[in-house]
N, C-alpha and C positions, 0 to 999 in steps of 0.2 A: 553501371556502378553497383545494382544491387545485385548481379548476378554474382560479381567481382566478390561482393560479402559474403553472399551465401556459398560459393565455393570455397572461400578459405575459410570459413566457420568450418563446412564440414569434411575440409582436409583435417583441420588444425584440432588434434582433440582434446591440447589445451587450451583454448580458444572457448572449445565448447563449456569444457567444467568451469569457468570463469563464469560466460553468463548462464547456465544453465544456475548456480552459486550464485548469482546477484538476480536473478528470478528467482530463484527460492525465498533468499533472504526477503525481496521487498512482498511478494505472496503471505511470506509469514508475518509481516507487518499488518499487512492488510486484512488479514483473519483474524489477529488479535486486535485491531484498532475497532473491527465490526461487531467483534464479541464484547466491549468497551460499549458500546452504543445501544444496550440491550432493549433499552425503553423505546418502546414506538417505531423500533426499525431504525432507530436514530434520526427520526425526524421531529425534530422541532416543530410543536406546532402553535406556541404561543406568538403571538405579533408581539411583543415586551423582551426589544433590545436590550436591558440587563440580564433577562433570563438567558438569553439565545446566547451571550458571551458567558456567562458563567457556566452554562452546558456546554458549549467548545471550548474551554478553557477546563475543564474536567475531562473533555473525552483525550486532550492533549495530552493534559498531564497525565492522565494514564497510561498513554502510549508511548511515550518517550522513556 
């Protein structure tokens, strides 16, 4: 079955610009949500469950 994919991915080369275009697009999410995360690498390092949701609840909201 997976050979079955990767031969019509790379018959189909509208196929390709679809997902090569939806690996972009979630890539560019993912650099801009890590750029979002500046402090500490984006790790939480408090044990204090209000702080930990309001720092994921800010890196959300900036992402979206």
């Amino acid at each position: 079955m997976r050979t079955v994919a990767l031969l019509r991915f790379l018959a189909d080369s509208g196929l390709r610009a679809r997902v090569t275009a939806a690996t972009n697009k979630a890539e560019a999410y993912n650099g801009f949500s890590a750029w979002t995360r500046f402090g500490n690498q984006g790790v939480i390092a408090e044990n204090d469950p209000p702080e930990q949701q309001s720092r994921s609840n800010g890196t959300r909201c900036c992402a979206t």
